[in-house]
C-alpha positions in Angstrom: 0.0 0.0 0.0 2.8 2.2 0.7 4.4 1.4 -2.6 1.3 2.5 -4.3 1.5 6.1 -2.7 5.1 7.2 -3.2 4.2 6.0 -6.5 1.3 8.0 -7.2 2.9 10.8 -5.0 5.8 10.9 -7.6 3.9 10.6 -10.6 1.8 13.8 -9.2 5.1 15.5 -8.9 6.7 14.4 -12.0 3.7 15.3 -13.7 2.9 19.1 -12.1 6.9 19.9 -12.4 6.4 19.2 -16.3 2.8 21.4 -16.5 4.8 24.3 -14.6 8.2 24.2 -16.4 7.0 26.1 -19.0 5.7 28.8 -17.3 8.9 28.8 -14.6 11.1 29.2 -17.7 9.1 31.6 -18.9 8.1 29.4 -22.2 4.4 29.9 -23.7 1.7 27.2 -23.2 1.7 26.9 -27.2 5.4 26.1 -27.3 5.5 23.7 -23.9 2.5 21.9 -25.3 3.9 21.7 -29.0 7.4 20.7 -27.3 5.6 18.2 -25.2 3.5 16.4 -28.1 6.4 16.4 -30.4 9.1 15.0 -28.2 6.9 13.1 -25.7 10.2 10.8 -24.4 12.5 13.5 -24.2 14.6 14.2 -21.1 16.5 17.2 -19.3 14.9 19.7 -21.7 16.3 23.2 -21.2 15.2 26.2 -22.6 16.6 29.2 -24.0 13.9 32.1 -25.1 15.0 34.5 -28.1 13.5 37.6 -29.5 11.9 35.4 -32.6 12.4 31.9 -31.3 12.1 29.1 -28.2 14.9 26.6 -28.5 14.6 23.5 -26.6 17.8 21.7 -25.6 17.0 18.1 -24.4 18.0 14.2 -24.6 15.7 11.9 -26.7 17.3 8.4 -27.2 20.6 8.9 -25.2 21.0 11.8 -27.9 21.0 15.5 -27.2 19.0 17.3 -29.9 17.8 21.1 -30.0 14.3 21.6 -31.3 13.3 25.0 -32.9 10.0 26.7 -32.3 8.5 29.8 -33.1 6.7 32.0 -30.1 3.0 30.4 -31.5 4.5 26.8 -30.4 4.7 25.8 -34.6 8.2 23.9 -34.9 10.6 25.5 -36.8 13.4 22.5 -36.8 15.4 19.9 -35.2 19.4 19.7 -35.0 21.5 17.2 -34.2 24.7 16.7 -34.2 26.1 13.9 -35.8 29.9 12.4 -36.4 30.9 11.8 -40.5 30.6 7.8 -40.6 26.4 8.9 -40.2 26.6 10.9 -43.2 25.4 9.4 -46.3 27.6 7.7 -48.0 28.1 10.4 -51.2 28.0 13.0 -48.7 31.0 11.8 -46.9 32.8 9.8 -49.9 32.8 14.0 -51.5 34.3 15.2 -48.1 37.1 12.6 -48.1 37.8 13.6 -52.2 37.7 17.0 -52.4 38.3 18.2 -48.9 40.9 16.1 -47.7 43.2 18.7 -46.1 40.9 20.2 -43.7 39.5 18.2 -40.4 35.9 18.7 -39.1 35.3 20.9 -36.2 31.5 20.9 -36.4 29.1 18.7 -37.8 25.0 18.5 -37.6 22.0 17.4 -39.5 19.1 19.9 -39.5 15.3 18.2 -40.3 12.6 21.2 -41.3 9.5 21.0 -43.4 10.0 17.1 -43.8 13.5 17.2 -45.3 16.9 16.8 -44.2 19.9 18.9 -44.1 24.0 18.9 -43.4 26.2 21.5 -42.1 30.0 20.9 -41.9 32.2 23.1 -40.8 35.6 22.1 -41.9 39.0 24.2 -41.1 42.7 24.3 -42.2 45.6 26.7 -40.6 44.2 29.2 -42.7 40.6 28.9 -43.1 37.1 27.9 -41.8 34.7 26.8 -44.6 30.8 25.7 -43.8 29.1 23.9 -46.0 25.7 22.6 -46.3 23.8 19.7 -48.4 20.4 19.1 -48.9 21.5 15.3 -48.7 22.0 14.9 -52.8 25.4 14.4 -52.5 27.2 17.5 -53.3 28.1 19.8 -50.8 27.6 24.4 -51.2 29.8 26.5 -49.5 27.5 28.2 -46.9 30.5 29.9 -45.0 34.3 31.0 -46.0 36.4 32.8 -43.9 40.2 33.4 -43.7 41.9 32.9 -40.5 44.3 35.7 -39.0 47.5 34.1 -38.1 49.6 35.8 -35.9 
């Protein structure tokens, strides 16, 4: 009988900490109940309020993601970042053949409107280059920028 208490006691608590968090971190209803229905597993969520955005930091699948919402709780997008053996293949057989002299200091895969995205940002001594795919196997510079050596 006991048992059956705590559990309910922490279920109650569980449950009211997750109605309130929104409102404690100053996030709208719209966006906490969008966040809620969209990533219904997700853990340690943390969130960061901007002038034209909510962003959502959390841990779905032993995975930190960030979800993207705008201020009327409609999702904007979801990042993850991902190492280069989970690129597709072409994606990361063009890396390894045509940017073979620069190592990867940033990598993340960006899902909005139903379709998938890559960002790499690659660098050399000199420079920084982003680039970004739509996942058809060739990469766009995004992003160049020359490094000031001293």
């Amino acid at each position: 009988m006991k048992k059956a208490i705590f559990a309910t006691a922490m279920i109650l608590t569980v449950g009211m900490a997750n109605a309130f968090a929104g409102k404690k971190d100053n996030v709208s209803t719209d966006v906490a109940t969008s966040f809620s229905k969209d990533f219904a597993n997700a853990k340690n969520v943390q969130w960061q309020k901007e002038a034209r955005f909510v962003k959502a930091t959390f841990t779905l699948d032993d995975q930190v993601m960030f979800a993207y919402y705008h201020n009327n709780g409609e999702l904007m997008g979801v990042v993850r970042n991902i190492l280069s053996d989970k690129l597709p293949i072409n994606l990361m057989t063009s890396l390894k053949k045509n940017y073979n002299n620069y190592w990867i200091s940033d990598l993340f895969e960006m899902a909005a409107d139903g379709q998938s995205s890559y960002y790499v940002t690659l660098e050399t001594t000199d420079e920084t280059i982003v680039l970004k795919s739509n996942g058809s196997g060739e990469w766009g510079t995004y992003k160049k920028t020359k490094k000031e050596n001293d």
